[in-house]
Every structure is written in C-alpha cells, then in structure tokens.
C-alpha positions in Angstrom: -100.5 -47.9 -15.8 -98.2 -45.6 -17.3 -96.8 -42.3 -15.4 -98.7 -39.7 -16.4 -96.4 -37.0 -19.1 -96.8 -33.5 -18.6 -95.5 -31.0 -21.3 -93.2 -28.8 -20.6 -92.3 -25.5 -21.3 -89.8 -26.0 -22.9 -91.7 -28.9 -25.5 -94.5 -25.6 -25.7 -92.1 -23.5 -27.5 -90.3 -26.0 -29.4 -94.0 -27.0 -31.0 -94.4 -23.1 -31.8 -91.0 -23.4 -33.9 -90.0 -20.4 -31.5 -93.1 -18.4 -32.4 -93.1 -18.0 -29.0 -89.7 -17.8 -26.7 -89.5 -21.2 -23.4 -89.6 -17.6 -21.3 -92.9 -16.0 -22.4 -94.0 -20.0 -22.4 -93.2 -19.7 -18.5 -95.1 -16.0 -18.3 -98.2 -17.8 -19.2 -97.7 -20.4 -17.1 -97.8 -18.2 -14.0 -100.6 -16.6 -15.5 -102.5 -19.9 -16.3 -102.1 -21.1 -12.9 -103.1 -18.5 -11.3 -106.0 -18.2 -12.5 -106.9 -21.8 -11.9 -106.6 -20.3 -8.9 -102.7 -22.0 -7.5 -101.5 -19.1 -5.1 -98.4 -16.8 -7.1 -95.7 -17.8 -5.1 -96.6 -21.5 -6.0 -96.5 -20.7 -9.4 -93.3 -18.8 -9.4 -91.6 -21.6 -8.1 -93.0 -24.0 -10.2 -91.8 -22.0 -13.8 -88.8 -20.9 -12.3 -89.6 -17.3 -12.2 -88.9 -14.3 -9.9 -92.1 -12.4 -9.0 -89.5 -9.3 -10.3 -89.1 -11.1 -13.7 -92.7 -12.3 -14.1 -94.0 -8.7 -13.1 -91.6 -6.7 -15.8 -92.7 -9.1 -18.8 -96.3 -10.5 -18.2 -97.9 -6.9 -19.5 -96.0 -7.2 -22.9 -96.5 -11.3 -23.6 -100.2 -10.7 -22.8 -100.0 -7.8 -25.5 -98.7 -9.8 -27.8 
C-alpha cells in the first residue's frame, strides 16, 4: 500500500491561485485542529506558528 499524502499548506494556497496567502492557510489550520479538538500548543507546532502570531491574525482571516 501506498503512504498515505497529506496536503499541505502550502499546495492549499497554491490551488486558491493565492486567493488566499500559505499564512492565513496555516491560521485555519490552527483553527481546524483545534476544533477537532488537538490541544493549541499541538497545533502551533504543527503549522509552524507562534501563539503571538496566530492570536494577532486569526480575528481578521476568520473576517474575511
């Protein structure tokens, strides 16, 4: 059987033709595993993000 692929990020935005930025990609992330219930500090880590960066943006790529 063949590894499982997982899209990234990255492959997200690049589908969106930049609609949306690989950074507000990761914002959503956070929020998407969160509220699957993966604890915040385990979904910093896993999109790369400070809990200072994620904080600052998630209110305005959730407005948008």
């Amino acid at each position: 059987m063949g590894k499982k692929e997982e899209l990234t990020t990255a492959m997200h935005s690049e589908f969106l033709d930049g609609e949306i930025s690989e950074f507000d990609m990761r914002v959503m992330g956070v929020v998407g595993a969160t509220n699957r219930g993966v604890p915040i500090t385990e979904a910093l880590q896993k999109y790369e993000m400070t809990e200072e960066e994620f904080k600052a943006n998630v209110k305005r790529v959730l407005s948008s």
